[in-house]
C-alpha positions in Angstrom: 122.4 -105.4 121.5 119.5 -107.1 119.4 118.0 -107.8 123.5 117.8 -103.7 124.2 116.8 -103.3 120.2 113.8 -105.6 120.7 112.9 -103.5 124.4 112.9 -99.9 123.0 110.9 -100.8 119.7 108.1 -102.4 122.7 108.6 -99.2 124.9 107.7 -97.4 121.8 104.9 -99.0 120.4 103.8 -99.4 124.4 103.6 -95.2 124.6 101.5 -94.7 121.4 99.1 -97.6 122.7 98.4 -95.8 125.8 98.2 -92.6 124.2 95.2 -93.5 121.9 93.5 -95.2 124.4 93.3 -92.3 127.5 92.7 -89.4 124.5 91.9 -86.0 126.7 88.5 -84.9 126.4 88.1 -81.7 123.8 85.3 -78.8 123.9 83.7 -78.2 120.6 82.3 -74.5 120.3 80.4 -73.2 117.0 83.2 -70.2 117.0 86.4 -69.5 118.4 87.7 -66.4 119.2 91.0 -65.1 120.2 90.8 -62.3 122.7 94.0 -60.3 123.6 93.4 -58.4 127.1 93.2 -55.1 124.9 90.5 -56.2 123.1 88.6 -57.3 126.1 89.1 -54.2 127.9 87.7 -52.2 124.8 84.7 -54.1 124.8 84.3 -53.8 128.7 84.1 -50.4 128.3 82.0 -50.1 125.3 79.5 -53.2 125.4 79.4 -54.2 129.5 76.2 -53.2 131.1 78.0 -51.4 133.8 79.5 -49.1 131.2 76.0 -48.1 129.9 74.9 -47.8 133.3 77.7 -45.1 134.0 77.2 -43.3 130.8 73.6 -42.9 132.0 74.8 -41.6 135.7 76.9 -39.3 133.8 74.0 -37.9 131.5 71.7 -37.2 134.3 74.4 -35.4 136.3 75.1 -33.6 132.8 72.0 -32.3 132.7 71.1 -31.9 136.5 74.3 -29.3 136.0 72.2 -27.9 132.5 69.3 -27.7 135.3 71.4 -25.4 137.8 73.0 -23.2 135.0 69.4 -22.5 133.2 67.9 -21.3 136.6 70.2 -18.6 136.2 69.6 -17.4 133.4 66.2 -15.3 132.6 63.3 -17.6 131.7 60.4 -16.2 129.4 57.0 -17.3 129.8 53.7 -16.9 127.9 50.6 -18.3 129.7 46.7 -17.7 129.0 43.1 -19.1 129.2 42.0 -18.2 125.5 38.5 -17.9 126.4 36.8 -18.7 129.9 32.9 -19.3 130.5 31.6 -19.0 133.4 27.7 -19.0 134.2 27.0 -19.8 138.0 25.5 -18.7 141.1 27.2 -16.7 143.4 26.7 -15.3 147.1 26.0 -11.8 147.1 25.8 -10.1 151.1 23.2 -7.1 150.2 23.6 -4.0 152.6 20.7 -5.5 155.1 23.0 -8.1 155.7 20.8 -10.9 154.2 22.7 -13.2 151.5 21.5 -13.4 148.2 22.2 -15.6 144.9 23.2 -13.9 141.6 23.9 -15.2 138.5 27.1 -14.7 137.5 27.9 -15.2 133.5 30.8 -13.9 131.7 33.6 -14.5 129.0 36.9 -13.4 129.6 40.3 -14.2 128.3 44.0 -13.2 129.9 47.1 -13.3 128.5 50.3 -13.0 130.4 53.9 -12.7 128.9 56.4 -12.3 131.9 60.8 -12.8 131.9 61.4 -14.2 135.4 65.3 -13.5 136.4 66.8 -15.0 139.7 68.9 -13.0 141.9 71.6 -14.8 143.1 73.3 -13.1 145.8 70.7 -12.3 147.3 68.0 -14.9 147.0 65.2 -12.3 145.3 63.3 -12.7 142.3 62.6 -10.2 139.4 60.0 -10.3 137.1 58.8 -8.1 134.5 55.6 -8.6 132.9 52.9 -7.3 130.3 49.4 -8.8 130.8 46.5 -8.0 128.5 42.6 -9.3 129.7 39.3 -9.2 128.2 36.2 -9.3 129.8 32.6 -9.9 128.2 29.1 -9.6 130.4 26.5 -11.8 128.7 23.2 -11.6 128.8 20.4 -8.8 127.9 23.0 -6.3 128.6 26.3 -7.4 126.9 29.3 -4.8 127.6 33.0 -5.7 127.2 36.1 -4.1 128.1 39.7 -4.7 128.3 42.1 -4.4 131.1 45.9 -4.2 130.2 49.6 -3.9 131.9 52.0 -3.2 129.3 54.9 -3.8 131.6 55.6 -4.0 135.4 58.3 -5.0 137.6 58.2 -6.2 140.5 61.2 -7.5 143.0 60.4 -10.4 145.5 63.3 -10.3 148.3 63.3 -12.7 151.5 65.0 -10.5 154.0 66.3 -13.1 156.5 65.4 -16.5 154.6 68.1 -19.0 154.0 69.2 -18.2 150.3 69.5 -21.3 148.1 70.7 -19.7 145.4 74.2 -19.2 147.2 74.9 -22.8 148.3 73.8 -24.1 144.8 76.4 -21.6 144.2 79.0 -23.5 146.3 77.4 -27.3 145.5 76.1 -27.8 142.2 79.9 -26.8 140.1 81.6 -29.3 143.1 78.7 -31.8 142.0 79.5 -31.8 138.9 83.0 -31.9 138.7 82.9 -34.8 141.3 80.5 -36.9 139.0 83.1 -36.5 136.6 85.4 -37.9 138.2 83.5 -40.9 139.6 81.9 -41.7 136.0 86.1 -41.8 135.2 86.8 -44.3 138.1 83.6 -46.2 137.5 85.7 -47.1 133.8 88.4 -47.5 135.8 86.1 -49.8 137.5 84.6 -51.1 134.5 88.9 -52.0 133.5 89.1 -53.5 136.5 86.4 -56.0 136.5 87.2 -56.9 132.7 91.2 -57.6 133.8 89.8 -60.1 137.0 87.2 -62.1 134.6 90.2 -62.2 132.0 92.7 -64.0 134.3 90.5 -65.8 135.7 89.7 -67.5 132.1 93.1 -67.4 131.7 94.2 -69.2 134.4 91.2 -71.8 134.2 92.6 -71.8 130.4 96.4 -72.7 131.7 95.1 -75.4 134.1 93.5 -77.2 131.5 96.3 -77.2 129.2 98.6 -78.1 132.0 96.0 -80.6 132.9 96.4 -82.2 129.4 99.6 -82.0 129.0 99.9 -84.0 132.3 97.5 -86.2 131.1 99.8 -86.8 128.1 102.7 -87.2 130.1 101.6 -89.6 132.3 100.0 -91.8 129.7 103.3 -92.1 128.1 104.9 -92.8 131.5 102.6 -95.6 132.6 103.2 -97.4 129.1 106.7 -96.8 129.7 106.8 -98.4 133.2 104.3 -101.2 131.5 107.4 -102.2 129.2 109.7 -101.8 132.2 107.9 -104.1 134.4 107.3 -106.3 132.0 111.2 -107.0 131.9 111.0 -106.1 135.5 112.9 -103.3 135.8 110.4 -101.3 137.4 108.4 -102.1 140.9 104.9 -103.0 141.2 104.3 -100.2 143.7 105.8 -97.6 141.2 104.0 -99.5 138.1 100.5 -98.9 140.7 101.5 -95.1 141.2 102.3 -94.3 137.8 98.4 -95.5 137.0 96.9 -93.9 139.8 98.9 -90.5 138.8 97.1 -91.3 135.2 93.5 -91.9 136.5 94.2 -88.2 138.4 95.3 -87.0 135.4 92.0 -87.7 133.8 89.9 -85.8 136.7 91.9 -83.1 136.6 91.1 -82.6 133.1 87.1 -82.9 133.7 87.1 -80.7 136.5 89.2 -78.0 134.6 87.2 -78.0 131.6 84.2 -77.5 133.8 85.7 -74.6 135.3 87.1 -73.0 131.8 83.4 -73.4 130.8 82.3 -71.4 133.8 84.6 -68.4 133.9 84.4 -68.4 129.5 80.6 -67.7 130.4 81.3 -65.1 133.0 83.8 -63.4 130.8 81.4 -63.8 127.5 78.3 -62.7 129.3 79.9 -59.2 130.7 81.5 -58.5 127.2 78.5 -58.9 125.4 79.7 -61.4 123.4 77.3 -63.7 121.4 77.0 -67.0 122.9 78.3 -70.3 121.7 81.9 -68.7 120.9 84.6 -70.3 122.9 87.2 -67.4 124.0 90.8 -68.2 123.8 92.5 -65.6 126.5 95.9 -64.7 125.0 98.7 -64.5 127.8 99.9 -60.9 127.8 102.9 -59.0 129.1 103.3 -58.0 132.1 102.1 -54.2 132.9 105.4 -52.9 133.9 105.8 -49.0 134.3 108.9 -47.9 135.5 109.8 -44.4 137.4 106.6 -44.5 139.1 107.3 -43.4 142.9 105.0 -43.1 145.8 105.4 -39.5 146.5 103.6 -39.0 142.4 100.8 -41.2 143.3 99.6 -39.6 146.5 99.7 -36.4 144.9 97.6 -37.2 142.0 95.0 -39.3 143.6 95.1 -35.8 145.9 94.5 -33.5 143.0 92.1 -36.5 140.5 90.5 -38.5 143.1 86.5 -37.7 143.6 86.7 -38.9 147.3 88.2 -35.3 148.5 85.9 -33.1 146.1 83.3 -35.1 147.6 84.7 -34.4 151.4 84.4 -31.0 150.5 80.5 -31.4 149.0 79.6 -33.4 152.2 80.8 -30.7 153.8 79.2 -27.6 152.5 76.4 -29.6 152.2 75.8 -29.9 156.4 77.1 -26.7 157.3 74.1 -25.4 154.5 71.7 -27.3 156.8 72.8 -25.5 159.8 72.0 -22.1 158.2 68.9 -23.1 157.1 68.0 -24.1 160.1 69.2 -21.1 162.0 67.4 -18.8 160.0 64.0 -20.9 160.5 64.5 -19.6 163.8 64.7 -15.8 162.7 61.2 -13.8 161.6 60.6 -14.3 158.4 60.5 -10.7 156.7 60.0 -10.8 153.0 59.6 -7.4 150.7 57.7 -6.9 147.4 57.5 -4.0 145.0 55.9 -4.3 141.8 55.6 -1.0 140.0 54.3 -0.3 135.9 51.0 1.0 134.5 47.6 0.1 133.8 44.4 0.9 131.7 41.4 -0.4 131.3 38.9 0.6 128.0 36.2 -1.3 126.3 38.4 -0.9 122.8 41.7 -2.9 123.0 43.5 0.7 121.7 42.1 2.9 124.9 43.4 0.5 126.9 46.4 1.1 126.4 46.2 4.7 126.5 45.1 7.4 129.2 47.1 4.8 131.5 47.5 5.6 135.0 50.4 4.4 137.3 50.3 1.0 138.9 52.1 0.5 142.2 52.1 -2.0 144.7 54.5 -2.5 148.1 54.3 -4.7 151.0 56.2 -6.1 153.6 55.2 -9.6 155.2 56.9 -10.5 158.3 56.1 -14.2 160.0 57.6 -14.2 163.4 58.0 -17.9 165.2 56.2 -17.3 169.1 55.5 -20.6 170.3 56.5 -23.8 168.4 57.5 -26.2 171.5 60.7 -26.2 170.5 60.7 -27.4 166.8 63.1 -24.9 165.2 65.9 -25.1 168.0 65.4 -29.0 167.9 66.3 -28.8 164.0 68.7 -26.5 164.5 70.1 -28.6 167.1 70.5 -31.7 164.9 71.5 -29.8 161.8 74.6 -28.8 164.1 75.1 -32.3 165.7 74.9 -33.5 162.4 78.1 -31.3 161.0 80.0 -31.8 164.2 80.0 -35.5 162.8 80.3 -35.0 159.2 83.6 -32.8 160.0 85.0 -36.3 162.0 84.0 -38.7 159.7 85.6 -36.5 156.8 89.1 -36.4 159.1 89.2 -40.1 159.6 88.0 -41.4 155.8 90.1 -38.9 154.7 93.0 -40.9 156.9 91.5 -44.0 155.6 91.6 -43.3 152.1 95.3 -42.0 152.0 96.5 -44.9 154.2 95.2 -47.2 151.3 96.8 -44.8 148.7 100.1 -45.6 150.0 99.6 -49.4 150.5 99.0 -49.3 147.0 101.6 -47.3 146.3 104.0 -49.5 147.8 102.1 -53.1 146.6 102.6 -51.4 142.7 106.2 -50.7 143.1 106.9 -53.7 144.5 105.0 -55.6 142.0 107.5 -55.0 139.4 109.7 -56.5 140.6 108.1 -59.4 141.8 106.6 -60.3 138.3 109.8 -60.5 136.8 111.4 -62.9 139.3 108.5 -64.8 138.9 108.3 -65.4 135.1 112.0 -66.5 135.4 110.9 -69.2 137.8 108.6 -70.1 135.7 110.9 -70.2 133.1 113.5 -72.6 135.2 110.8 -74.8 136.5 109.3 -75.5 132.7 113.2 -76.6 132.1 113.6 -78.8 135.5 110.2 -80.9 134.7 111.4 -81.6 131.4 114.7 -82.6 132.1 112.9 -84.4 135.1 110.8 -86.4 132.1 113.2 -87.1 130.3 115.9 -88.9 133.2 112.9 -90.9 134.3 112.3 -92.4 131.2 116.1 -93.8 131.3 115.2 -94.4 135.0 117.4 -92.2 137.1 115.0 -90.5 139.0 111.9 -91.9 140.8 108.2 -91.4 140.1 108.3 -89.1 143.7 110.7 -86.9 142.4 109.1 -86.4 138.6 105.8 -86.3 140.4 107.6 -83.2 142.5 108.9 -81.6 139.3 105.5 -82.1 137.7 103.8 -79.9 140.9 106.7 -77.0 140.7 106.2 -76.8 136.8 102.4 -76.4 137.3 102.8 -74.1 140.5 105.6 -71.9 138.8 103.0 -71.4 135.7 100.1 -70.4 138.0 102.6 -68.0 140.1 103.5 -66.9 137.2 99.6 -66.0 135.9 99.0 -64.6 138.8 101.5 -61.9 138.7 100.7 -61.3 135.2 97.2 -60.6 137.0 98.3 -58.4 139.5 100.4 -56.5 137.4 97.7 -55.5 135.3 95.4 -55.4 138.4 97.6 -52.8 140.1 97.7 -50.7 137.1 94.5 -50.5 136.6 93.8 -49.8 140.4 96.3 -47.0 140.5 94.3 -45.6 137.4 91.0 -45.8 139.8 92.9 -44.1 142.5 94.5 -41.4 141.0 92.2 -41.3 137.7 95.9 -41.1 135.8 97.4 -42.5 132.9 101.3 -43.0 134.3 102.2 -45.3 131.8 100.9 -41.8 129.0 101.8 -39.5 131.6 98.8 -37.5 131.7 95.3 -37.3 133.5 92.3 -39.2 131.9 89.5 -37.3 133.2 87.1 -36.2 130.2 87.2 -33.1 129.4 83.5 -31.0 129.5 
């Protein structure tokens, strides 16, 4: 009895020997901060760069769509040269024929204040006007007089033109709505990127714990198997393992705080937050939604997803192109009317009475002769180019709702597989330590602890890595079908 007394008290004090002379290497960092997976997906979204980027996407597509919608409505312009000189020479053809220079030297000023209104359907312009002018003749003989329009109107119509106004019609509300949506899955994006630089801190973070933890274990091992083989109870080949497992031990946990370093930078740098603060990644539950089926998730990536409003863009888009095009081909007839009154008087108040009718018509008409082909070669290519647009459509279209239902079927399966894996992990945290603690009385061998060391470590990262894809498929079903099914409701903004 005193014999097995004496050789535990010298295991004992052999353990805390070891232990203070392999002490694991520790980071030092001005600040720490504790970061649940919430908290870093807020600050993805608010502080990233690529969430400042897609807030500025969607301001510019805001206001392109501001652009469209003013074009429509009347604009109102005042415009003027407030005065004009003008002394110069100028050619003069007398009625002999023979050229002669005159000086020319006047002061005039024009004002112009017109409401220009686009019409739509038809591609024409109307504009109504009111134009006041002065002119003064210097010199010896100075006379003045005024010229005014109080109002005209006059219609600009393209009779066979292509008419822009009607596919802006078609594009510009599909445009927008389809920015929408992509500035939604570009957060989505943003949630996605932000989830991947979290695990993979987290999972640095959990191989450097299990790396010290290791580290511990063995150094209490190897002073263990010091006492035993000092009584020889143990074998010199074991004794030799048991140290080399301890040097490794000691790698491991260099090589592991390199790499925690590393991805604490990545994830610190795309969060915006202040350097020199060590993040502490918090392991979260898993994101389990259940109730979800496949059928649900291919119809709302259907109705949500910007890929099939931007199909139908693409679309509209070349077959615009081919009309164009065709009606380059067509003469080019376009019709103006301007109608209103006019007087001219030296005071400003006679001119703008006694005023006579002003009234102006002509039709222009451009008709294509000889051109070597250019206009039947565009219109050629504009139609080659739809042809291909329409199969490309048809097979991304295929593409796209192929990967819609692997995704389906790789979330639903996912729950699942998460929870069978964090009760393995769960059984294989038990195993090691019941492993560690029937070597110490020496029942097992170091092969077999070694083996329930490898299946503790691997059931921890399997574990991780679930969490991960868990909350990666979540997120990715939120970038496919830009829908919240764990709120139960779409999380496009609304205008």
């Amino acid at each position: 009895m005193k014999n097995r007394f004496f050789i535990i008290i010298f295991i004992l004090s052999s353990i805390g020997a070891a232990a203070q002379e392999s002490e694991p290497l520790d980071i030092s960092p001005k600040e720490i901060l504790h970061l649940s997976i919430e908290d870093a997906l807020k600050l993805g979204r608010e502080e990233s760069i690529d969430s400042k980027a897609n807030s500025n996407t969607m301001l510019k597509a805001y206001w392109r769509y501001r652009d469209y919608r003013a074009g429509l409505l009347p604009g109102i312009t005042l415009s003027g040269t407030l005065p004009s000189l003008n002394r110069s020479l100028k050619s003069y053809q007398q009625e002999n024929g023979v050229y002669k220079f005159i000086p020319n030297n006047y002061l005039s000023e024009y004002m112009n204040f017109s409401i220009r209104q686009a019409i739509p359907f038809s591609g024409g312009e109307l504009y109504i006007e009111s134009n006041l002018e002065r002119m003064d003749q210097l010199g010896a003989n100075r006379t003045g007089s005024f010229l005014s329009v109080p109002f005209s109107v006059t219609l600009s119509q393209p009779l066979t033109a292509y008419n822009p106004y009607k596919w802006q019609k078609k594009t510009e509300p599909l445009r927008y709505e389809t920015s929408r949506q992509e500035y939604t899955a570009s957060m989505e994006d943003i949630n996605i990127t932000t989830v991947s630089y979290y695990f993979d801190l987290l999972v640095s973070m959990s191989k450097l714990e299990s790396a010290r933890q290791n580290h511990k274990n063995a150094s209490d091992l190897y002073g263990v198997a010091q006492a035993k083989g000092k009584i020889g109870t143990i074998s010199d080949s074991d004794l030799m393992q048991l140290k080399v497992n301890l040097l490794n031990t000691e790698a491991s946990i260099l090589t592991a705080e390199n790499d925690y370093l590393e991805k604490m930078n990545i994830l610190r740098n795309y969060l915006g937050i202040k350097a020199g603060t060590e993040i502490i990644p918090e392991i979260p539950q898993a994101k389990i939604i259940d109730g979800v089926c496949s059928d649900a998730i291919k119809e709302k990536a259907r109705k949500n997803n910007p890929i099939y409003d931007n199909f139908k863009l693409r679309l509209i888009e070349a077959e615009a192109n081919v009309i164009k095009a065709k009606r380059e081909r067509m003469p080019d007839v376009n019709l103006y009317i301007s109608v209103g009154a006019t007087g001219s008087h030296p005071s400003l108040s006679g001119a703008y009475n006694n005023l006579e009718n002003r009234q102006i018509a002509e039709i222009g008409i451009s008709i294509p002769i000889l051109d070597w082909g250019k206009r039947k070669g565009k219109y050629v290519q504009a139609k080659a180019d739809y042809d291909l647009v329409k199969e490309r459509i048809v097979r991304e279209e295929d593409q796209f709702d192929e990967k819609v239902r692997i995704l389906a079927e790789d979330f639903i399966d996912q729950q699942q597989l998460v929870k069978i894996y964090m009760e393995a992990d769960a059984v294989a945290q038990e195993r090691y330590t019941i492993a560690l603690n029937r070597f110490t009385v020496g029942d097992i061998s170091v092969t077999d602890l070694n083996y329930a060391e490898q299946e503790k470590d691997r059931a921890r990262q399997n574990y991780i890595s679930q969490l991960y894809l868990s909350w990666l498929y979540y997120y990715n079903l939120r970038y496919i079908t830009l829908y919240d099914f764990a709120e139960g409701c779409d999380i496009i903004p609304e205008n």
